[in-house]
C-alpha positions as CSV (number, residue, x, y, z in Angstrom):
1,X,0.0,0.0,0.0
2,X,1.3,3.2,-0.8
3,X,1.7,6.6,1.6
4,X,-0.8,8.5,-0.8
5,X,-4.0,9.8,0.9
6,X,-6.1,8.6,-2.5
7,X,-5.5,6.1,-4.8
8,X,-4.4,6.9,-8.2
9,X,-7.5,8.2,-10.8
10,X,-8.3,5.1,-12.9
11,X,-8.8,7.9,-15.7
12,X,-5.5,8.6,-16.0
13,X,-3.1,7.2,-19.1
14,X,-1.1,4.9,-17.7
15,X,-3.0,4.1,-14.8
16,X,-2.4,-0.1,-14.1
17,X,-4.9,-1.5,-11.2
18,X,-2.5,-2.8,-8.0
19,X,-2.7,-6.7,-8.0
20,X,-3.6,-7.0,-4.7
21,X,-7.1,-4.8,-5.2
22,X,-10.1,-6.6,-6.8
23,X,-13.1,-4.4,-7.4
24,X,-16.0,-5.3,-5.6
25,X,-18.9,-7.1,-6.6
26,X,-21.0,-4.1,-7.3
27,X,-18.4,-1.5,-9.0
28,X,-20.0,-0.4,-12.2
29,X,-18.5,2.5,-14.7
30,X,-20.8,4.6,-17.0
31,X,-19.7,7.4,-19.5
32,X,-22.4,9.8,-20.9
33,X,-21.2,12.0,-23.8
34,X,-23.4,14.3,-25.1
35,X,-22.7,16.8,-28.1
36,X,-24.7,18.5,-30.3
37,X,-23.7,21.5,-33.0
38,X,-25.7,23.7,-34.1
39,X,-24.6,26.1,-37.3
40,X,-21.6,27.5,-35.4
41,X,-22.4,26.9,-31.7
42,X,-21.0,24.0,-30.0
43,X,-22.2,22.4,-26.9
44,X,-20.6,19.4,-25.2
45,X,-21.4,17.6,-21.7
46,X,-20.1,15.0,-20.2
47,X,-20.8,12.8,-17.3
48,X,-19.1,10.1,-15.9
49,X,-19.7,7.9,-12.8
50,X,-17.2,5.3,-11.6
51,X,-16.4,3.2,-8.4
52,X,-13.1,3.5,-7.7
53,X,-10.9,0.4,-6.7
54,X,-10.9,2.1,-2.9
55,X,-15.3,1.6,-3.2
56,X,-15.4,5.3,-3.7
57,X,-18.3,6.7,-6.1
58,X,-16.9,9.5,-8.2
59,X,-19.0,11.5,-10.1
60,X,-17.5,13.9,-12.5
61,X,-19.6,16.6,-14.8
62,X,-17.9,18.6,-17.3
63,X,-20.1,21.2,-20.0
64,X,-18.4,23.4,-22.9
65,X,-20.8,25.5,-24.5
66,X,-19.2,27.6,-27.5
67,X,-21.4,30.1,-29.7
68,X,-19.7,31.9,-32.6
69,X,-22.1,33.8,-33.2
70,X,-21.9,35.1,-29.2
71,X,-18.1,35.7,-30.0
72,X,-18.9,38.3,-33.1
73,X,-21.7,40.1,-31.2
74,X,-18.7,40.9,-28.4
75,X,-16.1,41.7,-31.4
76,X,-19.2,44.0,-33.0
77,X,-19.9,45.6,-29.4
78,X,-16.1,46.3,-28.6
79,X,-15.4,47.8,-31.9
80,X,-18.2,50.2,-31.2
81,X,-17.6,51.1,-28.2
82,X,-13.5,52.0,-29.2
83,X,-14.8,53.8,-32.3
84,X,-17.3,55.9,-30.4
85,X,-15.2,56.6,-27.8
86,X,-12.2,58.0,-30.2
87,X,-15.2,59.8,-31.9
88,X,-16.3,60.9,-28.4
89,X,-12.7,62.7,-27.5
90,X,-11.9,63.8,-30.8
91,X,-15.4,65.6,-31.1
92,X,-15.1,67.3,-27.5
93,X,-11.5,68.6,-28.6
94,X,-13.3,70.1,-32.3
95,X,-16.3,71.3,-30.2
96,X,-13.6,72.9,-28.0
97,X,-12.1,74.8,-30.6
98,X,-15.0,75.9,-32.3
99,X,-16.0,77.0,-29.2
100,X,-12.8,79.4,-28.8
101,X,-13.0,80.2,-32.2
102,X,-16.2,81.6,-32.2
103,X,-15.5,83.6,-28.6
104,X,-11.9,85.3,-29.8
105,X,-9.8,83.8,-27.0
106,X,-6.6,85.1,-27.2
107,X,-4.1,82.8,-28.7
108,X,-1.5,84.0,-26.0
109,X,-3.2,81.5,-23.3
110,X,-1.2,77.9,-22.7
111,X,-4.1,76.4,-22.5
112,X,-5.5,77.9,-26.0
113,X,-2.3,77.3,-28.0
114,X,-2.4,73.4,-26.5
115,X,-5.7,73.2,-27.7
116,X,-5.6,74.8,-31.0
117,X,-2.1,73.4,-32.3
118,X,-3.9,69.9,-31.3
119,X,-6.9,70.6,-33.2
120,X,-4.9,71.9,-35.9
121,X,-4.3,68.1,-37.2
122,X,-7.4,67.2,-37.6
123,X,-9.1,70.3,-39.3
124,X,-6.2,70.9,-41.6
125,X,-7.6,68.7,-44.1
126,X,-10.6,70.8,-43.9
127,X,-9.6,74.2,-44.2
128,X,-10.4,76.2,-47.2
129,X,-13.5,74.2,-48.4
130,X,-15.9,77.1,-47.2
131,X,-14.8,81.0,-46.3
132,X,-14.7,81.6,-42.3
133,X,-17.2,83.6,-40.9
134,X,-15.5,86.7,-39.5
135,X,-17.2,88.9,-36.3
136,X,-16.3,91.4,-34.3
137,X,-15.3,89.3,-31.7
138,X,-14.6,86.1,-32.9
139,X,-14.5,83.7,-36.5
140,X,-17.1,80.9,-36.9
141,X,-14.8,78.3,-38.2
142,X,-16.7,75.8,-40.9
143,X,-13.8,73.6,-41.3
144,X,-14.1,72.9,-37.8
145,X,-17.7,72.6,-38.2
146,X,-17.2,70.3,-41.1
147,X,-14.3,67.8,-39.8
148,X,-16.7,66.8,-36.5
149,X,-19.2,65.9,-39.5
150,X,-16.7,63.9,-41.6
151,X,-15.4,62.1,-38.3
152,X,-19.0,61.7,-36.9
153,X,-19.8,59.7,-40.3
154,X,-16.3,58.0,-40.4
155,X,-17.1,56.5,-37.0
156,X,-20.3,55.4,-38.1
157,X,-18.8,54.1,-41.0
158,X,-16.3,52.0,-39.3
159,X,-19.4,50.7,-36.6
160,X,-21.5,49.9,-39.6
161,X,-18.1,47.9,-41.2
162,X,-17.5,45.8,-38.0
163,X,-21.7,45.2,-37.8
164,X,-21.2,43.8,-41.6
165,X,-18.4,41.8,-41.0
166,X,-19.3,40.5,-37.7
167,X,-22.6,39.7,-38.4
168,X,-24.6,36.6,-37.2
169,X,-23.9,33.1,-38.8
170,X,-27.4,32.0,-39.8
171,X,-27.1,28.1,-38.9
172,X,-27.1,26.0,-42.2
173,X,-27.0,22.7,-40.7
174,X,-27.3,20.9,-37.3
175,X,-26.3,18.1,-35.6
176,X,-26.5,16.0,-32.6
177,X,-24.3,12.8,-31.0
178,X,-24.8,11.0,-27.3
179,X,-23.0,8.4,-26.6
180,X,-23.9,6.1,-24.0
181,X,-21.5,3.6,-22.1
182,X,-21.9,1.0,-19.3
183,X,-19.4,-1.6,-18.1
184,X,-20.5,-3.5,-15.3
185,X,-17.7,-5.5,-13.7
């Protein structure tokens, strides 16, 4: 006999019955596997009940349950969430500036400078497409005005993308298996 606490899992490659334990009269051993696919969802169970060579019933459950289709709904909703969140920042900076813009701040404040020479990359591409609206105080800047539209329907471009690519699988076949084993010894 060894010093283990437990005997050995009968489960386990390699595992060789000691000579001097015969199972007992009752000891039985059944295996259910069940599996079924469905289109691209996969769902697998398994239960197994054994007698171990001490007289110990073990019982062991195991389930795996895998949906596709669960996995591109989370890759749809995390590129949305990203996107609108860049689109969120980016459009707060714009709104910032236009804000500024429209007000005159004075160009002299750290803060102002930061925000305009940030800004600046992002309506550069814009500039010149419509005349700026000059007032006494301030200039309405439609550049401005027209890069948070461009990057509002960029975003919603890229959502609409990832929505299209990640779409649902519509299931195009199905399939079940069990599997039922009993050994009696």
């Amino acid at each position: 006999m060894s010093n283990q606490p437990y005997s050995p899992d009968p489960r386990v490659q390699g595992y060789q019955q000691p000579p001097n334990q015969v199972p007992s009269e009752g000891e039985t051993y059944s295996d259910t596997v069940r599996s079924s696919s469905t289109g691209d969802t996969y769902v697998q169970s398994q239960h197994e009940s054994y007698v171990d060579p001490m007289g110990t019933q073990v019982e062991n459950r195991a389930e795996v349950f895998e949906d596709e289709n669960l996995r591109r709904a989370n890759s749809r909703y995390w590129i949305a969430r990203i996107t609108y969140f860049v689109l969120a920042v980016l459009e707060i900076i714009l709104l910032l500036r236009l804000f500024f813009r429209l007000l005159g701040a004075h160009q002299s404040s750290g803060f102002i400078m930061f925000l305009y020479s940030l800004s600046h990359v992002f309506v550069v591409a814009f500039d010149g497409i419509f005349n700026n609206q000059a007032s006494s105080r301030g200039v309405f800047e439609t550049s401005t005005l027209v890069a948070m539209i461009v990057y509002a329907l960029l975003a919603w471009g890229i959502v609409s993308l990832g929505r299209v690519i990640f779409a649902p699988n519509v299931p195009g076949r199905r399939s079940i298996t069990a599997t039922r084993r009993r050994r009696y010894s």
